[in-house]
C-alpha positions in Angstrom: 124.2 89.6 124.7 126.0 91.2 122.5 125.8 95.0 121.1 127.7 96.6 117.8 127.8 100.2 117.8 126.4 102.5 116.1 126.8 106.2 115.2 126.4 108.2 117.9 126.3 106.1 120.7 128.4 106.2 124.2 128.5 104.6 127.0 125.9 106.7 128.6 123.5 105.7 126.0 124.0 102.1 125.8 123.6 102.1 129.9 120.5 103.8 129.1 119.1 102.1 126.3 119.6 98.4 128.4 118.4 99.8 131.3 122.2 99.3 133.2 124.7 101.5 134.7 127.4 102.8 133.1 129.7 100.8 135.6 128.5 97.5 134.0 129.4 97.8 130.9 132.7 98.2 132.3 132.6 95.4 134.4 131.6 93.2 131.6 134.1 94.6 128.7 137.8 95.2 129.9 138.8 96.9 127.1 136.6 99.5 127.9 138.8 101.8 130.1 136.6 104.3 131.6 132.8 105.5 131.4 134.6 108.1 129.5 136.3 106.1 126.8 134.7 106.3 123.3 133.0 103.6 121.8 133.4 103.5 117.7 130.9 102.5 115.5 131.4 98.9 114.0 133.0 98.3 118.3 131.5 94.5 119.5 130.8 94.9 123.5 128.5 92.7 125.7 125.5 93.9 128.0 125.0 92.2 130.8 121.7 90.0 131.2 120.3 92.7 134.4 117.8 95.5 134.7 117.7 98.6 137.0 113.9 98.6 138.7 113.8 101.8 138.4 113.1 104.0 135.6 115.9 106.5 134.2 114.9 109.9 133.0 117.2 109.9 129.8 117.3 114.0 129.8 120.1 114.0 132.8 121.6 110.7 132.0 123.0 110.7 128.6 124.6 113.0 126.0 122.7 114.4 122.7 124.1 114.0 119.1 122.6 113.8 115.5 121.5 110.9 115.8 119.1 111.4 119.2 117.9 114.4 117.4 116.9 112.4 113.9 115.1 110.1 116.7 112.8 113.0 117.8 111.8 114.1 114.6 108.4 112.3 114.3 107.4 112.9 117.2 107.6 116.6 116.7 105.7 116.1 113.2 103.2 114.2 115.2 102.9 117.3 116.9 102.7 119.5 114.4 106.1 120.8 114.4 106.9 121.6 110.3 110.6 120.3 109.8 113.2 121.6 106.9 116.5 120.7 105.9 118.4 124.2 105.6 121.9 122.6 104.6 124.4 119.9 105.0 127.6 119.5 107.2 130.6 119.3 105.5 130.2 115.4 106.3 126.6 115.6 104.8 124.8 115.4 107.4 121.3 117.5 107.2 121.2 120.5 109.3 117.5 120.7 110.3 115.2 123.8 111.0 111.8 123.4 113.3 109.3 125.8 112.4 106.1 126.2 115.2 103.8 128.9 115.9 101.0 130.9 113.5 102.0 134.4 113.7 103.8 136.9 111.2 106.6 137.7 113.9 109.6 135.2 113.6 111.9 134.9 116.2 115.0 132.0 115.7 116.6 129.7 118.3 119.8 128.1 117.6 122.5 126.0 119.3 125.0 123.1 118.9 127.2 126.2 117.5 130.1 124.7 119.2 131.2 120.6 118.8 131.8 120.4 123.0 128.4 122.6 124.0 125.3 119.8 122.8 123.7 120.7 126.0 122.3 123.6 124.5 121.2 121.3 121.2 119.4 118.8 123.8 117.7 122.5 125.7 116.3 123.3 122.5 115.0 119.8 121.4 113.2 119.7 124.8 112.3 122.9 124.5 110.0 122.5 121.4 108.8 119.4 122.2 107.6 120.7 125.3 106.0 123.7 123.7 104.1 121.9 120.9 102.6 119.3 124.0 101.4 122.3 126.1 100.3 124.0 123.1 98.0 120.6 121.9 96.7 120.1 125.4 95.3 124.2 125.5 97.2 124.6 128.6 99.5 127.2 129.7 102.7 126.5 130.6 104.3 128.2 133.7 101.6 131.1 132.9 102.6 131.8 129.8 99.5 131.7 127.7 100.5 129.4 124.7 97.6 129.9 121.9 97.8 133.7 122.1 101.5 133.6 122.1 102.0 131.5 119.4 98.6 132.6 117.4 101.5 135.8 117.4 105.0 134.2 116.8 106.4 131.3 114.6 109.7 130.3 116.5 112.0 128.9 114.2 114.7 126.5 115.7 118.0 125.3 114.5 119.3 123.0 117.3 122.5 121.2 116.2 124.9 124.4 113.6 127.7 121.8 114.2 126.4 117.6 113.8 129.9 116.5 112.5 131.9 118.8 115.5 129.3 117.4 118.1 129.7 113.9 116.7 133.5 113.9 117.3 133.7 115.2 120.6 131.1 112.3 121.5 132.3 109.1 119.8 136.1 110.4 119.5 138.0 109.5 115.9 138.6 105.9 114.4 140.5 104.6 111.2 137.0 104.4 109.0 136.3 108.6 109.8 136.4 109.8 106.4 138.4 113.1 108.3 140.5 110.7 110.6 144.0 111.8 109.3 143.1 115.7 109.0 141.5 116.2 112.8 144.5 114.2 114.1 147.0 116.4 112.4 144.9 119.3 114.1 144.8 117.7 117.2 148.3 117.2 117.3 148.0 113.6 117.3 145.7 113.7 120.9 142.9 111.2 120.5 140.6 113.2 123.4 138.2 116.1 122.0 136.4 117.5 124.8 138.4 120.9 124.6 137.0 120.3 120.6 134.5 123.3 119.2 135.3 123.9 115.8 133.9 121.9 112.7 135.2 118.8 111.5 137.4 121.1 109.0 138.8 122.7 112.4 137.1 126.3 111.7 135.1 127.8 114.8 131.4 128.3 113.4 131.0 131.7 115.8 134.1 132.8 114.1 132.8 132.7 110.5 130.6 136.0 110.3 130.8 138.9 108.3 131.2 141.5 111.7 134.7 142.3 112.6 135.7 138.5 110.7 139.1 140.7 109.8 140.0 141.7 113.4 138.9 138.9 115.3 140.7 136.2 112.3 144.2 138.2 113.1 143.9 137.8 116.7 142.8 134.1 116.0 145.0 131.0 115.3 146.2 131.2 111.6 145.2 127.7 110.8 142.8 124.9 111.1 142.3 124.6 114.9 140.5 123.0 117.6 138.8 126.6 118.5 139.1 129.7 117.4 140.2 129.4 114.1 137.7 132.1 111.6 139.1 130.3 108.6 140.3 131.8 105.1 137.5 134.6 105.0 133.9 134.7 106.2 130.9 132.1 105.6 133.2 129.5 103.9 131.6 126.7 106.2 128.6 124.5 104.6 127.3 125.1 108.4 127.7 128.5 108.8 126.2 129.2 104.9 123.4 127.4 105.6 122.4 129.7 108.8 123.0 133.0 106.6 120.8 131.4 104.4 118.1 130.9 106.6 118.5 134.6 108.4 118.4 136.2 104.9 115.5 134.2 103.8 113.6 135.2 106.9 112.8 138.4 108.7 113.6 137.9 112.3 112.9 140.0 114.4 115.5 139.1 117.2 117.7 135.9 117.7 118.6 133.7 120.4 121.7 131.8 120.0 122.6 129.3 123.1 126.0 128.6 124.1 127.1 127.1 127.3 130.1 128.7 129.4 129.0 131.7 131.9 125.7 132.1 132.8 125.6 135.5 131.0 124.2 136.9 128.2 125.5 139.0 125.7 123.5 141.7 124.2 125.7 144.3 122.4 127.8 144.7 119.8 130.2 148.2 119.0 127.3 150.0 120.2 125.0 148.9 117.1 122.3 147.3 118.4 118.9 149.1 119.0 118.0 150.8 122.2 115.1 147.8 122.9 117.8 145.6 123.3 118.5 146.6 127.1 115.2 146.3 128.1 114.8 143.3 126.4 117.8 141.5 128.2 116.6 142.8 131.6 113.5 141.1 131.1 115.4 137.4 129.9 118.1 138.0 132.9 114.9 138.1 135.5 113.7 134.8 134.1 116.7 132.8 134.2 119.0 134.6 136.6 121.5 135.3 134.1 123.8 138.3 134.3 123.5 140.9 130.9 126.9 141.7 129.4 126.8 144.3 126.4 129.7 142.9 124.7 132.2 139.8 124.9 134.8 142.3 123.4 135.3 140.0 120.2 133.9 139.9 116.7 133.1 137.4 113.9 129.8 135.8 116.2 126.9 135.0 114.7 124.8 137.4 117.3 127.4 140.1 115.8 126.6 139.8 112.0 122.6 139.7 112.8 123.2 143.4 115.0 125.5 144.7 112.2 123.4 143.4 109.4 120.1 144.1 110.6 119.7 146.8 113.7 117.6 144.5 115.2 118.3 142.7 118.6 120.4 139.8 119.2 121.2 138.0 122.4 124.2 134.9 123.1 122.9 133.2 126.0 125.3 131.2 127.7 124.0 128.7 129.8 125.7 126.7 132.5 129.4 127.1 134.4 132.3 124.5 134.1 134.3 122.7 132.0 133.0 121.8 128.1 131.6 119.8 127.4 129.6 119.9 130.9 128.2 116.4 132.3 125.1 115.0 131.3 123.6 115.6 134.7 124.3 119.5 134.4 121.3 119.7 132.2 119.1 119.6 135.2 120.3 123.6 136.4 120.1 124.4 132.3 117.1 123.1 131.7 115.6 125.4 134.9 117.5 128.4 134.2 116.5 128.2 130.6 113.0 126.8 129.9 111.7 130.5 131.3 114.1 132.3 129.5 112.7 130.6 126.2 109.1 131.4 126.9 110.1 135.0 127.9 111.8 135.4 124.3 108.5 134.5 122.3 107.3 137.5 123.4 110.1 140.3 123.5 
C-alpha cells in the first residue's frame, strides 16, 4: 500500500505504526537511503503487505515529537490530567502544561529544552501517564504512596520547551518549511540536524535567561546558531517567554528540568541556592545513580534564573551518556534511572 507522510513521522514510526521493521521500508523504497534518512511530509513511500507476530513496545522503538505528544493528550484528560496551553513556538505550535496532583505545594517538570534531547520529552510523557494510572487504581507505585503524595503536591509538567527544534532534528528540512532558507543559512548549507539544539530561529532556549545572560552571551556564538547562541538579550524567544510566564504565575517550590548528556545533575549556581539544596540532590542522586555537580560553570540556564530569581532550589538533571540525539532504544536505561528520581522529587 501506499503511505504519504505526515508531520512528524520517521522511519521508526511508520515501521511501528505497520507493524514492520525499519529494514523493510528500505527494501521496498530505494530512494530511501538509510533507516536514518528523513522522510518529509507530503513524501509518497510503500509498506509492504507483512506483519511482525510479535508485538512492539513503541517506548524503545521510536522517537517522540509534537505530534506523539498531541496523541497522548486524551488519554491523560481521561485520566484526570488538567491540560493548558502556556504559549506558542515561534512556528505556532502550542506549548502545553500538565497539571496533576491536589496539594498547595507546586513543583514543575520540564524537558524538550533542547531540539536533539526528546528523550527527556518522551520520560516525562510516560512519566505522568504512569502516575495518573497508579494514582486511579489506589496503588502505590514502587512504594511511593500516591494519594498522600499527591493529596500534598500538584506537579506541573511542561514536556516539549522546544516543538519546532525537536521537529527539525526529526524530519530534517524540505522546500515547503516556512524557515527552510534561514536554518540552512545557519547550518551552513548541511541538510543533517542531530548536532541541532537551538530553536527554529537558531537561539539555545537554556541560554535565554536573565542569570549571567551577559557573560555567558560573550562567551557564546555571536549569531543565530545551531547551539549556544543566547540571542540579542534575554527571554526574546516565544518558547522561553512562555516558561517565565508560567514560573512567575506559579509559586514553585523547586524545579526539575531534564536534559540528556551526563548522568549528572546540577544543583548550584554562584553559591545562591539555599542550603536544602545539597541534601535534596543527595536524596535524587540515591534514586537514580546520578552523580551531584554544584555547578556546570556557565550561566543564562533556566535552573540558573529560578536560583537567582527565587532562593529556592533548582536541579538540571541530565539523563543518559552518548551522542544527541541518543537512540530510541536508550530510553530503556533513562526510563530506569529516571522514573525513581521523578517520584523522589514530589516529595523534596
Amino acid at each position: 500500500m501506499k503511505h504519504i507522510i505526515k508531520s512528524g513521522e520517521t522511519i521508526s514510526k511508520i515501521a511501528y505504526m505497520y507493524k514492520i521493521r525499519p529494514f523493510d521500508i528500505l527494501l521496498f523504497n530505494p530512494h530511501i537511503y538509510s533507516e536514518k534518512s528523513y522522510l518529509y511530509p507530503g513524501m509518497e513511500i510503500h509498506i509492504p503487505a507483512i506483519q511482525l507476530e510479535q508485538e512492539q513496545d513503541w517506548t524503545c522503538q521510536t522517537e517522540f515529537g509534537q505530534d506523539d505528544l498531541e496523541r497522548m493528550i486524551p488519554r491523560l484528560k481521561e485520566k484526570g490530567v488538567k491540560v493548558q496551553v502556556i504559549g506558542y513556538s515561534v512556528m505556532n505550535k502550542p506549548i502545553y502544561a500538565f497539571f496533576y496532583g491536589s496539594g498547595k505545594k507546586e513543583i514543575f517538570y520540564s524537558g524538550g529544552w533542547h531540539a536533539n534531547e526528546w528523550h527527556t520529552s518522551k520520560f516525562l510523557i510516560r512519566y505522568i501517564d504512569q502516575l495518573a494510572t497508579f494514582y486511579n487504581k489506589n496503588e502505590s507505585w514502587h512504594d511511593y504512596d500516591l494519594t498522600k503524595i499527591l493529596g500534598e503536591v500538584t506537579l506541573v509538567v511542561v514536556p516539549l520547551v522546544n516543538p519546532d527544534g525537536v521537529d527539525l532534528v526529526l524530519q530534517g528540512i524540505y522546500e515547503d518549511h516556512p524557515y527552510y532558507k534561514d536554518v540552512l543559512a545557519i547550518n551552513k548549507g548541511m541538510r543533517r540536524f542531530e548536532h541541532w539544539s537551538s530553536n527554529i530561529r537558531g537561539v539555545d532556549l537554556n541560554h535565554q535567561w536573565p542569570a549571567g545572560w551577559k557573560r555567558e552571551a560573550e562567551e557564546s556564538p555571536q549569531v543565530p546558531w545551531a547551539r549556544h547562541y543566547s540571542g540579542t538579550a534575554p527571554l526574546t524567544e516565544p518558547e522561553a517567554k512562555a516558561i517565565y510566564q508560567l514560573t512567575k504565575k506559579h509559586s514553585f517550590s523547586y524545579v526539575l528540568a531534564f536534559h540528556s548528556q551526563g548522568q549528572v545533575i546540577y544543583w548550584g549556581y554562584r553559591g545562591l541556592e539555599p542550603s536544602q539544596s545539597k541534601e535534596m540532590v543527595e536524596r535524587l542522586s540515591l534514586v537514580s545513580s546520578y552523580l551531584p555537580v554544584h555547578t556546570a560553570d556557565s550561566d543564562g540556564g533556566y535552573k540558573d534564573w529560578f536560583i537567582q530569581e527565587t532562593g529556592r532550589p533548582g536541579f538540571t538533571i541530565e539523563v543518559g551518556v552518548g551522542t544527541n540525539p541518543l537512540p530510541p532504544e536508550a530510553f530503556a536505561e533513562i526510563w530506569s534511572n529516571n522514573c525513581l528520581l521523578a517520584l523522589e522529587g514530589l516529595k523534596l
